[in-house]
C-alpha positions in Angstrom: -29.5 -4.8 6.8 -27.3 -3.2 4.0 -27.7 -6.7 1.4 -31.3 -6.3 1.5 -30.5 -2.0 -0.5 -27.5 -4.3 -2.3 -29.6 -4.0 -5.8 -30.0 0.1 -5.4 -26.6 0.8 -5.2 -24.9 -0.5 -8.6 -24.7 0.4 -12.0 -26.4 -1.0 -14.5 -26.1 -5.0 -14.0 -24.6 -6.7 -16.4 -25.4 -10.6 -17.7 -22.8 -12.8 -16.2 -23.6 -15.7 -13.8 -22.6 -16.0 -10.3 -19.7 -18.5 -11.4 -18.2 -16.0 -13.9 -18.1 -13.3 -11.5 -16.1 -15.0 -9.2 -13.9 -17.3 -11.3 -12.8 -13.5 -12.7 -12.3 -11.9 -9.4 -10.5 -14.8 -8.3 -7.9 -14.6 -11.3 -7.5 -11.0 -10.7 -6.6 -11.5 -7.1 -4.5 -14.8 -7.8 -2.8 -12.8 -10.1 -2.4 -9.4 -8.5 1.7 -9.4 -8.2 3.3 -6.8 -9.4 2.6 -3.3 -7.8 -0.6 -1.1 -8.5 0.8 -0.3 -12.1 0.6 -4.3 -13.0 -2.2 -5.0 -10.9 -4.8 -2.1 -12.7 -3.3 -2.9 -16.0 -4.1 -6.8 -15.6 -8.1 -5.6 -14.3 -8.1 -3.9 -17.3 -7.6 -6.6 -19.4 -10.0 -8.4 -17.7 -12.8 -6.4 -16.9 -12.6 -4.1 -20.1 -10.8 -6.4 -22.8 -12.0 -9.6 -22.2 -15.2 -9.4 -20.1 -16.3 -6.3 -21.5 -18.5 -5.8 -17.9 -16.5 -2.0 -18.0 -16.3 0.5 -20.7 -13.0 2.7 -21.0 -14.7 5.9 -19.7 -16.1 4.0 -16.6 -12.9 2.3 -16.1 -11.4 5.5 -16.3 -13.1 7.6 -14.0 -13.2 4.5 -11.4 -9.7 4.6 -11.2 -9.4 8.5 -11.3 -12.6 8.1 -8.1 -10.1 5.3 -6.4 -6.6 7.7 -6.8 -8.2 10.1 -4.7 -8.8 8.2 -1.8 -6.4 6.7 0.9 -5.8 3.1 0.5 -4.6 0.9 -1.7 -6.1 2.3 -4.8 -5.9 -1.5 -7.0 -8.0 -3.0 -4.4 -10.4 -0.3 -4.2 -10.6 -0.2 -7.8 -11.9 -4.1 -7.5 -14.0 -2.7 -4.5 -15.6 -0.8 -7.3 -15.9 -2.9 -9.8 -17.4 -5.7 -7.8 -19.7 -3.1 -6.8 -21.2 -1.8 -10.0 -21.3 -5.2 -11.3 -23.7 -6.9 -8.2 -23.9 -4.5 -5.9 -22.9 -4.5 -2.3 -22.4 -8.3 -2.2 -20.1 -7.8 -5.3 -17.9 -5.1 -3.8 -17.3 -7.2 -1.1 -16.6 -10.3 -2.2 -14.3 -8.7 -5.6 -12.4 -6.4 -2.7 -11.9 -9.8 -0.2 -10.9 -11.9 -3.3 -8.2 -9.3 -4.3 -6.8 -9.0 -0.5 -7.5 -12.6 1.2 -4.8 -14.5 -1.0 -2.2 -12.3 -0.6 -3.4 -11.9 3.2 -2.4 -15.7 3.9 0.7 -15.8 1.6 1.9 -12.7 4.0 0.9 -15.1 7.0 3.0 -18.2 5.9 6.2 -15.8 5.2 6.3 -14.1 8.2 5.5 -17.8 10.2 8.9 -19.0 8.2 10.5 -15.5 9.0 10.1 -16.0 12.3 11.3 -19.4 12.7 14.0 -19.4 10.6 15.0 -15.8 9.9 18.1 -15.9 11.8 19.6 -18.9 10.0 23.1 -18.1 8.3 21.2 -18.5 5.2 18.2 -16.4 5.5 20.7 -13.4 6.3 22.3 -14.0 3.3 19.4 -13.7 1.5 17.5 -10.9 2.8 20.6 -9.4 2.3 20.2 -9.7 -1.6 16.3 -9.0 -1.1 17.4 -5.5 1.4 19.5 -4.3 -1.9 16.6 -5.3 -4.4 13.9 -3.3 -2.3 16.3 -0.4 -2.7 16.3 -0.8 -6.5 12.2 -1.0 -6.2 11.8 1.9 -4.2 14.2 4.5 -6.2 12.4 2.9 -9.4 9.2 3.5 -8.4 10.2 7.3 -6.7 11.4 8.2 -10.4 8.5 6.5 -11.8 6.3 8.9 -9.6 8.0 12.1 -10.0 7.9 12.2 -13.5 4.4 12.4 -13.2 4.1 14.7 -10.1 6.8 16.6 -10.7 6.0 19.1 -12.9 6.5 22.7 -11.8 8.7 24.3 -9.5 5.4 24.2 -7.3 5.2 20.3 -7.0 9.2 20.5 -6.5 9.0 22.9 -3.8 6.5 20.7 -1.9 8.8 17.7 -2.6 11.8 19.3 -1.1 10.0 20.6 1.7 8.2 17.4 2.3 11.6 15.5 2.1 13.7 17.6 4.7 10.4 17.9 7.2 10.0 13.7 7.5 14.0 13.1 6.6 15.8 15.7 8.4 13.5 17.0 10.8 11.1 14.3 11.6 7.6 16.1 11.0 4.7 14.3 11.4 3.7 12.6 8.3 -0.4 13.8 8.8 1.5 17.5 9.1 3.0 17.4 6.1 0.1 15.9 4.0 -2.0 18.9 5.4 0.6 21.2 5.0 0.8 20.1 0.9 -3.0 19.9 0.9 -3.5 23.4 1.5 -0.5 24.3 -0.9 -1.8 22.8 -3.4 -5.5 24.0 -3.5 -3.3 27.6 -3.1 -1.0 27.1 -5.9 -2.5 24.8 -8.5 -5.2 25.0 -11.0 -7.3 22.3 -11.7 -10.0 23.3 -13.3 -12.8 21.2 -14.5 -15.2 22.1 -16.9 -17.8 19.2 -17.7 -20.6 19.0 -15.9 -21.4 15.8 -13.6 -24.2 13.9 -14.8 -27.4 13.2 -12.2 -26.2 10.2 -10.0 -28.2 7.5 -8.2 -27.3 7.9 -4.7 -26.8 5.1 -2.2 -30.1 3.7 -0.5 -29.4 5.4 3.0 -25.2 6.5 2.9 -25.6 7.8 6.5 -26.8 4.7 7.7 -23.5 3.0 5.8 -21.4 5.3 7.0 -22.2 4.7 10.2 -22.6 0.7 9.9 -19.5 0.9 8.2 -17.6 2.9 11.1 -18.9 0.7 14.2 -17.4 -2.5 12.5 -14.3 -0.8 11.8 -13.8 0.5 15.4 -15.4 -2.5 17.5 -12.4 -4.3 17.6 -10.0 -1.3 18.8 -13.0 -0.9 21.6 -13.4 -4.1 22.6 -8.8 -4.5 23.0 -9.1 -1.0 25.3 -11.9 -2.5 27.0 -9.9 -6.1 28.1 -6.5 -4.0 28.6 -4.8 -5.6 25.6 -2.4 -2.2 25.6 0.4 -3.6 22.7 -3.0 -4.6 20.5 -4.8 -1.3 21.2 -2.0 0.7 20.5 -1.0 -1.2 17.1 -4.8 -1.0 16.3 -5.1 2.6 16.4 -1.3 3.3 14.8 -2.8 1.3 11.9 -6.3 2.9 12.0 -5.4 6.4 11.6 -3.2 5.2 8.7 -5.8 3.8 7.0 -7.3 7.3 7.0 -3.7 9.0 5.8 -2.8 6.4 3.3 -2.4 8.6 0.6 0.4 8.0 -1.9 0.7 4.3 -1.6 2.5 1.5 0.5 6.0 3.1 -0.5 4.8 7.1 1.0 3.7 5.2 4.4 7.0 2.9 4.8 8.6 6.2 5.9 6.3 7.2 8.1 5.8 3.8 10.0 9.7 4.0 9.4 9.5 6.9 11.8 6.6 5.3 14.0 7.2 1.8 14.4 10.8 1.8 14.2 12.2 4.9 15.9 9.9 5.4 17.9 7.6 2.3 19.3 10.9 0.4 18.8 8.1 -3.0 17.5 10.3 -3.9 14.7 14.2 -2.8 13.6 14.9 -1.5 10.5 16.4 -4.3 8.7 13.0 -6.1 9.6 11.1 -3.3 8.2 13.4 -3.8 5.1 12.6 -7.8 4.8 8.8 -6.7 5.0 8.8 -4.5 2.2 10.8 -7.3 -0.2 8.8 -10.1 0.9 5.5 -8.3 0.0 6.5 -7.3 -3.3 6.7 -10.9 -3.8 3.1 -11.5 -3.2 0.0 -11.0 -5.1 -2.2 -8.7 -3.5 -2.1 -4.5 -2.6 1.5 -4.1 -1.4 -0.1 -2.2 1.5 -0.1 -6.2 2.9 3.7 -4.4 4.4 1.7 -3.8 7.5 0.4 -7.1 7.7 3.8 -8.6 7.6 5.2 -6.2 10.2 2.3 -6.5 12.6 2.9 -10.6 12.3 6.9 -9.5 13.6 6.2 -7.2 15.9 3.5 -9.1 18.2 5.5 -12.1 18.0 8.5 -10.2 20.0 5.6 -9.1 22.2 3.9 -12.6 22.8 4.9 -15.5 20.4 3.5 -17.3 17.5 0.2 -16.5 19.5 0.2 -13.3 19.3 1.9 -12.8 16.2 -1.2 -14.2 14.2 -3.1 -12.3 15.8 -1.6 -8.4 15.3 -1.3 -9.4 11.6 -5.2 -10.0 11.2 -6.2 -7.4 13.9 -3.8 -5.1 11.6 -5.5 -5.9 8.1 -9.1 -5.2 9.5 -8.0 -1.8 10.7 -6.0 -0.8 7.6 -8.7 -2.4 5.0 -12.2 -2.0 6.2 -12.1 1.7 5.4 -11.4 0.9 2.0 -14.6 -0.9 1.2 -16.4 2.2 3.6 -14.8 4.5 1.3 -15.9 2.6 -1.8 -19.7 1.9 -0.6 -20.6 5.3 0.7 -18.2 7.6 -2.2 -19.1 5.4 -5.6 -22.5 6.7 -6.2 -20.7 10.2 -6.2 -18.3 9.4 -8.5 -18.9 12.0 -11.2 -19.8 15.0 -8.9 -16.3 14.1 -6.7 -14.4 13.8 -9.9 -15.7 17.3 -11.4 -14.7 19.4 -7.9 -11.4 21.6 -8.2 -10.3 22.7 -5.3 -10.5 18.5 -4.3 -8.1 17.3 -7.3 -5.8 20.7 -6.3 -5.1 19.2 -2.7 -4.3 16.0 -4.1 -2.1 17.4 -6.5 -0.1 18.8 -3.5 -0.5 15.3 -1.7 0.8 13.7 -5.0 4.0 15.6 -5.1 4.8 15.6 -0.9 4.2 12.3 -1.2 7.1 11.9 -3.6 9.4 13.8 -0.9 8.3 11.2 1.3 9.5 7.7 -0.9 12.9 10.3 -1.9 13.3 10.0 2.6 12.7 6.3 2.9 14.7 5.5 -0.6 17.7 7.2 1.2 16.8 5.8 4.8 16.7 2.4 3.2 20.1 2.6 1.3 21.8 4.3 4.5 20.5 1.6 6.8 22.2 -1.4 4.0 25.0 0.4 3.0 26.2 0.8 6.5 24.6 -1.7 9.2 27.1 -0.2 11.9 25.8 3.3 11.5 27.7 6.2 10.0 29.1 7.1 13.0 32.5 4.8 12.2 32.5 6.9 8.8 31.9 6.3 4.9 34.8 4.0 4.7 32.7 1.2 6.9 30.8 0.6 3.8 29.7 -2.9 3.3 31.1 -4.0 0.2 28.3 -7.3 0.2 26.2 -5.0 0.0 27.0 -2.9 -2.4 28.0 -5.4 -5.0 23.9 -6.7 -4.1 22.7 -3.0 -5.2 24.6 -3.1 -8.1 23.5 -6.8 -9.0 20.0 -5.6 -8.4 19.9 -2.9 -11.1 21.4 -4.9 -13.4 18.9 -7.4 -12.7 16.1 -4.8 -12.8 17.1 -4.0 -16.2 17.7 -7.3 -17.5 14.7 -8.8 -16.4 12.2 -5.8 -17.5 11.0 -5.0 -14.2 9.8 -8.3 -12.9 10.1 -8.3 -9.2 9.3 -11.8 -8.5 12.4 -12.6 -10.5 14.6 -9.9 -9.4 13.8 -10.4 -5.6 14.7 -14.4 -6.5 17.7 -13.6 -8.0 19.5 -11.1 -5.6 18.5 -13.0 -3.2 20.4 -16.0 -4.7 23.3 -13.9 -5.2 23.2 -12.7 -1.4 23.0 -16.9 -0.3 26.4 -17.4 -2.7 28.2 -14.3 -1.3 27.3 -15.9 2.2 28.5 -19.0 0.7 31.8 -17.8 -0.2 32.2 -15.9 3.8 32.0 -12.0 2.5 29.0 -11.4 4.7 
């Protein structure tokens, strides 16, 4: 089996005992709140500054290697990481220990969301946690475009990308081949240095394939036994795995358009709870889908089947990443050095800007007027507002910190309930 190739397929090994590797990549995952920004900053610490098991320049390109793929791109980087330092065995366990706790902290929320979400208090605070997310998202869309956005190529592509998912409803894999192509057309990124000879894996076919039998068994085996809600969910979540460019914020609006509008699994102020709830835990903030899947099988079957969607959900959405991670790593430098590759993501990078702009807007539409827009402007909810305006103060205040912010609003939104303004 694949173990028995494990020492073939890292990097140079490093001296560190059993116990110290996964002491560290058990901190790092304990630890992982924050976003992707936090969560590679705090690795680096780790791995590079205190552990010294990674250099700058290999830190460096891993990251630049994980951006490139779909998937959470922090937990790939631990994928990595675990990988180079003890192999196979080490990839998996570092990319498990970085999603498992934030897995079952995703698990227990939804349980309680379920049972007690539609207690007078829990609407009054994921009322103040719905106007928080909206501060989250418009940060991190302005956070984003001031990297992406640096032409009036990239802004072409996030305009067009915006009105096709916003206005129009384009399929979100349209548009990201749409800006692919645009961007190997229209941007340069050349790429003089020449990779360096790499080790490749043992037999990458042979993972490859491995890696795509265990990833599709269970969608097989739910067609096969006529589980139809399961099947479906299963291969929603498995073709986003392989689309999951841009992060958790780039695929709320197209699961926005999916799952909401057009499976009708979960409404959108549920999809809105998902989002703030995740951003409390540690862990990729892909866990969303988790969360969602936990909702949405529960108004299919119960607790039951609840538990059930959630898990069947993270195996689709995260074995890929540790395929990607197993079969791409030995690669690294010759993926890094090619052009016309780091040109389509370019033009990914900047739709997928246009995307978070459609869902920053979606989200702020939906809490600004519950009713609809159909009653007019005027049938703003004032709660709600005063929440949004709370929540960037907060934002500011508090540097960023989400766990605080969320906590606060969310207190705020229990006190305006309090005081019967909801």
């Amino acid at each position: 089996m694949l173990l028995l190739h494990a020492s073939t397929w890292a990097g140079p090994m490093i001296n560190h005992t059993s116990r110290d590797f996964y002491k560290t990549f058990a901190k790092i995952g304990l630890l992982s709140f924050g976003g992707p920004a936090a969560q590679i900053a705090l690795m680096h610490r780790v791995l590079v500054d205190e552990r010294a098991w990674l250099n700058e320049s290999q830190f460096a390109g891993a990251l630049s290697f994980c951006m490139l793929l779909p998937g959470p791109e922090a937990m790939q980087l631990a994928t990595y990481a675990g990988w180079r330092l003890r192999g196979l065995a080490g990839g998996l366990a570092a990319g498990l220990l970085f999603v498992v706790p934030g897995a079952l902290v995703i698990w227990a929320l939804a349980m309680a969301y379920i049972s007690y979400g539609a207690q007078p208090w829990a609407v009054a605070a994921f009322l103040g946690i719905k106007a928080s997310v909206i501060t989250i998202v418009v940060h991190a869309l302005f956070a984003l475009a001031s990297k992406a956005l640096n032409n009036l190529a990239s802004i072409a592509i996030a305009v067009v990308a915006f009105l096709g998912i916003f206005a129009f409803g384009a399929p979100y894999p349209l548009i990201l081949l749409l800006a692919a192509f645009a961007g190997g057309l229209f941007f340069s990124c050349k790429n003089t240095d020449k990779p360096t000879p790499v080790q490749p894996a043992s037999n990458p076919i042979r993972t490859l394939f491995i890696g795509l039998v265990l990833w599709v068994t269970p969608l097989a085996v739910l067609y096969i036994t006529d589980q139809n809600f399961l099947t479906e969910l299963a291969a929603y979540f498995a073709q986003m795995a392989l689309l999951s460019f841009g992060g958790a914020y780039a695929l709320l609006g197209w699961m926005t358009q999916t799952i909401v509008q057009d499976h009708g699994w979960i409404t959108a102020p549920q999809m809105i709870d998902a989002l703030g709830l995740a951003e409390t835990t540690p862990g990729p903030l892909i866990l969303v889908t988790q969360f969602v899947s936990h909702v949405a099988g529960n108004a299919q079957g119960g607790i039951g089947m609840a538990t059930l969607a959630g898990f069947i959900t993270l195996w689709m959405v995260f074995t890929p990443c540790f395929v990607y991670i197993f079969v791409g790593a030995p690669y690294l430098e010759r993926l890094l050095a090619m052009p016309r590759l780091r040109a389509a993501l370019t033009g990914i990078t900047a739709a997928v800007t246009g995307v978070i702009a459609s869902l920053s807007l979606w989200f702020a539409l939906s809490v600004l007027w519950p009713n609809g827009l159909e009653q007019g402007f005027a049938n703003i909810s004032i709660p709600a507002l005063s929440l949004i305006l709370s929540g960037m103060g907060l934002f500011s205040l508090l540097k960023g910190n989400l766990f605080l912010l969320l906590a606060g609003n969310a207190t705020l939104g229990c006190a305006l309930g309090a005081f019967s303004f909801l």
